[in-house]
C-alpha positions in Angstrom: 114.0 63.8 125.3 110.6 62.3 124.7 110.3 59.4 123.2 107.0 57.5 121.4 106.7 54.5 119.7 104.5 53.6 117.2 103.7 57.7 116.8 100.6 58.5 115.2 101.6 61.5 112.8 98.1 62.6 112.0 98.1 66.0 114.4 101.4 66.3 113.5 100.7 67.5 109.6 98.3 70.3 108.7 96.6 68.2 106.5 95.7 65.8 109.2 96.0 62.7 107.1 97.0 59.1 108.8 100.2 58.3 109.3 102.2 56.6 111.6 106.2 56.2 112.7 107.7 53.7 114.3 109.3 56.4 117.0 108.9 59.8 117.6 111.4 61.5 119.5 110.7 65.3 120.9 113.7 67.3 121.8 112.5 70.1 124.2 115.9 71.5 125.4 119.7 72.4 124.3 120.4 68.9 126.7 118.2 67.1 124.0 119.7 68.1 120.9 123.3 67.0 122.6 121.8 63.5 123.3 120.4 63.3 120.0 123.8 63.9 118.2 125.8 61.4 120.7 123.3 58.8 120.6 121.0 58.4 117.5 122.6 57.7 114.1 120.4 59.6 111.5 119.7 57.5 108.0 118.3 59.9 105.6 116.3 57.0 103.9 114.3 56.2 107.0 114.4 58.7 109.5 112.5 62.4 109.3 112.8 65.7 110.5 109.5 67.5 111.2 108.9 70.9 111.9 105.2 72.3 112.1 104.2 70.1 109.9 102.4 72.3 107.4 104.7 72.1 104.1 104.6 68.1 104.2 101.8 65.1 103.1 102.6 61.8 104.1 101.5 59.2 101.5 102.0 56.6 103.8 103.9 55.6 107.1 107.5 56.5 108.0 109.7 53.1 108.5 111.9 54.8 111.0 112.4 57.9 113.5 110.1 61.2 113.0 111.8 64.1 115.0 110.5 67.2 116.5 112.9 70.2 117.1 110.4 71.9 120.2 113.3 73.8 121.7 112.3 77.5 121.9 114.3 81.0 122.9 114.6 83.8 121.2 116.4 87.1 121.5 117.7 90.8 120.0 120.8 91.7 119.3 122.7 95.0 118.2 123.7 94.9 114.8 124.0 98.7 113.4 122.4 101.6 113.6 119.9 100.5 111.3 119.2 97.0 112.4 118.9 94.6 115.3 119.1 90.9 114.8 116.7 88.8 116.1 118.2 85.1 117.0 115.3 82.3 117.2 115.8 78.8 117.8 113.8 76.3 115.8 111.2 75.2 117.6 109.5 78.8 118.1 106.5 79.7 115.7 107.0 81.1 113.1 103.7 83.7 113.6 104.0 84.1 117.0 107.9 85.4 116.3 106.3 88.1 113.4 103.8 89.4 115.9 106.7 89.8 119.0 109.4 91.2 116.4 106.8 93.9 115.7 106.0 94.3 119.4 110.1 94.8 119.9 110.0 97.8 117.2 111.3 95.9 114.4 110.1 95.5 110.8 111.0 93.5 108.1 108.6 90.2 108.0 105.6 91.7 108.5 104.6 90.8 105.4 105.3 87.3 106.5 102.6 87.2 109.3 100.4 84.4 109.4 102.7 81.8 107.7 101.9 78.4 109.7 105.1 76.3 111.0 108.3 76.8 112.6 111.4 79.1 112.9 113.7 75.9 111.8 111.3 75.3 108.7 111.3 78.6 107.3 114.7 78.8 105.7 114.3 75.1 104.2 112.0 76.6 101.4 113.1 80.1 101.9 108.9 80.9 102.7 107.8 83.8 101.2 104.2 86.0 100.4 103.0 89.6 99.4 106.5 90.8 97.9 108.5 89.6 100.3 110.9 86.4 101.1 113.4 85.3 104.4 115.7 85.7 101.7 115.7 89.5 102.3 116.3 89.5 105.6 118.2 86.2 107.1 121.3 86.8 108.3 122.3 83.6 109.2 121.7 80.0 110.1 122.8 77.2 112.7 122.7 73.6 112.0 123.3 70.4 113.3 124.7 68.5 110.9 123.0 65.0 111.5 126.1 62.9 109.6 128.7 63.6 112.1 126.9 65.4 114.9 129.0 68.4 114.7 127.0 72.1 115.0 127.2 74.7 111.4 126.8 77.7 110.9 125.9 79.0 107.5 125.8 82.8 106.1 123.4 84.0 103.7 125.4 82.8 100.6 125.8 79.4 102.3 121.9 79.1 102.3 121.9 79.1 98.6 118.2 80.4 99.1 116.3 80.9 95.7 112.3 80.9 94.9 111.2 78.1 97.9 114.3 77.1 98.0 117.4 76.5 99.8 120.6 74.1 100.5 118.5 72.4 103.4 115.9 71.5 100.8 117.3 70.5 98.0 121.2 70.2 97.9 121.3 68.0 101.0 117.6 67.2 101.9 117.8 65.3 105.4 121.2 65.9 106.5 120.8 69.3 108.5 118.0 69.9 111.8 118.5 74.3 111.6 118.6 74.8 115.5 118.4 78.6 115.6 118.2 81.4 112.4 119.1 84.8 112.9 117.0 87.7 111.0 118.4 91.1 110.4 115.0 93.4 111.1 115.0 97.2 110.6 114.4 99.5 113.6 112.6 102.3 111.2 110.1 100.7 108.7 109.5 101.2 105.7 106.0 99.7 103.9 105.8 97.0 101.2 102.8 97.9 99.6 103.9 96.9 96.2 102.0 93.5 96.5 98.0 93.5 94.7 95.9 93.4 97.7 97.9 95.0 100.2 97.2 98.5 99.5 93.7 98.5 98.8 93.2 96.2 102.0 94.1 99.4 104.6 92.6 101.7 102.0 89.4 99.8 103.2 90.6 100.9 106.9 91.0 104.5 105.9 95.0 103.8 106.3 97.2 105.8 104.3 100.3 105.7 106.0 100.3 102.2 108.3 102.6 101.1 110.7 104.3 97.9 110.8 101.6 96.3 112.6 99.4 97.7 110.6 100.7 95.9 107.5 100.8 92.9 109.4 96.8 92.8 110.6 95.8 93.6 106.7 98.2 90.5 105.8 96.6 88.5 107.8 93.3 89.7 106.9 94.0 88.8 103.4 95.1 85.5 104.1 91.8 84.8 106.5 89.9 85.9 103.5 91.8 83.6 100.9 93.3 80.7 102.7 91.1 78.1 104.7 92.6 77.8 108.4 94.3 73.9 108.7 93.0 74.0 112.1 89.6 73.8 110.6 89.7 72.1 107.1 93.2 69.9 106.7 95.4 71.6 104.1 99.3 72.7 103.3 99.1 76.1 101.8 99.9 76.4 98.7 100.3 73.4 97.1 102.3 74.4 93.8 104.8 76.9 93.0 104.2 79.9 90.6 106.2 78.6 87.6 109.1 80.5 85.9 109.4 80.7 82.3 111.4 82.7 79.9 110.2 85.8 78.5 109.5 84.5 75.4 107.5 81.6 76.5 105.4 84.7 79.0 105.0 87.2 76.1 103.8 83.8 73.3 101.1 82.5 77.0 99.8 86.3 77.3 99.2 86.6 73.7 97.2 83.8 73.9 95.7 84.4 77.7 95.4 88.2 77.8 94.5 88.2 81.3 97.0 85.8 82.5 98.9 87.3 85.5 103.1 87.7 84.6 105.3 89.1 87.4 108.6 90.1 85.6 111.6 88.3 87.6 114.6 90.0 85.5 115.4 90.4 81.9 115.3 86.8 81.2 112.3 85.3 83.5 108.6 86.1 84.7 106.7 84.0 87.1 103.1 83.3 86.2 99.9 82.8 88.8 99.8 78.7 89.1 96.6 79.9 91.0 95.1 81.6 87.5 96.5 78.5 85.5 94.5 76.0 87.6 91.2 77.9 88.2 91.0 78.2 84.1 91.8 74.3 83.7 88.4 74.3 86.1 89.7 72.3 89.5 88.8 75.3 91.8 86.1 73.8 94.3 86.4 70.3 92.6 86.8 67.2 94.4 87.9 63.9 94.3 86.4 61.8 96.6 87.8 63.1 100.1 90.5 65.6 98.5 89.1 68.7 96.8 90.5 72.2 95.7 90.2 74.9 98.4 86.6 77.5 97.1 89.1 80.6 98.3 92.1 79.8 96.5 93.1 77.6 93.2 96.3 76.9 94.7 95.0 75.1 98.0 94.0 71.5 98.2 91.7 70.6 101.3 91.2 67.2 103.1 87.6 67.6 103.3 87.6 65.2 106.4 88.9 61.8 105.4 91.4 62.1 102.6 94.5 59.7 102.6 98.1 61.2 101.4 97.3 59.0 98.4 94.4 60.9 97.6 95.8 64.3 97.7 98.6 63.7 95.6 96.0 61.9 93.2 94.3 65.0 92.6 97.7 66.9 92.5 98.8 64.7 89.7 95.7 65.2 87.4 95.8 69.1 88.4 99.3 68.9 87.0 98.3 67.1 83.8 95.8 69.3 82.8 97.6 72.4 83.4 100.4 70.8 81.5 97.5 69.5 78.5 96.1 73.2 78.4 98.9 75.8 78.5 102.3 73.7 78.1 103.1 74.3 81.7 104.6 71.8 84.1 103.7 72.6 88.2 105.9 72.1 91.0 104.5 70.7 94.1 105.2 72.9 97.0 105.1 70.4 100.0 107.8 67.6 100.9 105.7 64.1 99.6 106.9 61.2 102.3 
């Protein structure tokens, strides 16, 4: 296990703001994550788990431990005639995993290619994008349980996954490092197309009935188009969720906005664009000082080189108050704030 003391964080978060830890330790094999459960007593106030490090902002230093699952493997499975499962452990990326599940012959997250972080982050806000979540395909989970050191495993009901979110994120925040998720893929595929974008993107490429793979390079064409790359311009993703209102509440907003995106959830709820709410408050390009909205996408904010946590969640807050001011609508930040 590698240990650091006095960490710098700052290439550890895909905002690349300055932070710092008093230790860092990097587990790298199955031997590691033993030796972490027998020898280091989590606190949940102090300590951290970290994964790729591209759904967090740090607003300012941790006090304790910052700890990296890096342990990689990955495998197939049978499952049925239908399906395979693919076991991952946690510290494999989460892109690089799309791309080789599609080079194995299965389908299921290709819609998913492109998502930065790690295989043990992506059930903790049950990542999603273009139609389709983990949700619809995880099987199921293993944890270590960082209270008593003992390893879980948790089905699909266990997870408790709902829109980004989970058990791991918000039930018990802190008290589980997910050590390997297993995803249930499909061995014939079948497209996702219903997504806006999707369909016209391989339309453009004279596509009319893609492959897998094929779904997967127009997603991550998209997402090059709209998203700024963190490895160029610091930044989390998205930075708020699409809120869910009642029916009532999307049918009184449209009336008002006619051109104001509503996805229908169920009889009850419909999501709305956060993106849509914040470009017409004005923020998209804006800055302040250091922080600024992403030019591609409403929903992004961008360290434009030497923003602080502090001034990131500045600008989220006054983002928030004027979508709030303007349509009666409270965002959710996305990322974890430490």
């Amino acid at each position: 296990m590698k240990r650091t003391l006095n960490a710098s964080l700052k290439n550890l978060n895909s905002f690349s703001v300055g932070a710092r830890a008093s230790q860092l330790l990097e587990l790298e094999s199955e031997d590691d994550l033993q030796s972490l459960s027998s020898e280091f007593r989590f606190d949940r106030d102090r300590d951290l788990i970290l994964g790729g490090g591209s759904n967090i902002l740090f607003t300012g230093d941790v006090e304790g431990t910052v700890v990296l699952n890096r342990i990689k493997g990955r495998k197939i499975t049978p499952d049925s005639d239908d399906t395979m499962l693919l076991e991952a452990c946690g510290g494999e990326n989460w892109h690089e995993l799309v791309l080789w599940s599609l080079d194995q012959g299965l389908s299921g997250i290709e819609n998913l290619s492109l998502i930065p972080g790690l295989a043990g982050a992506a059930p903790m806000q049950n990542i999603g994008a273009y139609g389709v979540e983990l949700a619809d395909v995880i099987h199921s989970v293993q944890a270590l349980d960082l209270e008593n050191g003992s390893l879980c495993e948790f089905n699909h009901y266990d997870c408790r996954f709902a829109y980004r979110e989970s058990r791991f994120k918000s039930e018990q925040p802190g008290r589980y490092l997910i050590t390997l998720i297993r995803l249930r893929l499909q061995r014939n595929f079948t497209a996702r197309l219903d997504y806006a974008g999707i369909d016209e993107e391989l339309q453009t490429k004279g596509i009319e009935n893609p492959s897998a793979k094929q779904v997967s390079e127009a997603i991550i064409r998209i997402r090059q188009a709209k998203l700024p790359d963190p490895a160029l311009t610091g930044n989390a993703g998205s930075f708020f969720k699409n809120p869910v209102v009642g029916q009532t509440e999307a049918g009184l907003l449209r009336a008002d906005f006619e051109d104001l995106p509503v996805y229908p959830q169920d009889k009850e709820k419909s999501k709305l664009s956060a993106a849509w709410l914040i470009e017409h408050c004005g923020w998209k390009g804006r800055s302040m000082g250091q922080a600024a909205v992403s030019e591609k996408h409403a929903l992004v904010l961008v360290n434009k080189g030497n923003a602080t946590g502090k001034d990131v969640l500045e600008l989220a807050c006054a983002i928030r108050e004027s979508v709030q001011n303007r349509f009666g609508i409270e965002l959710q930040i996305e990322p974890r704030i430490v």
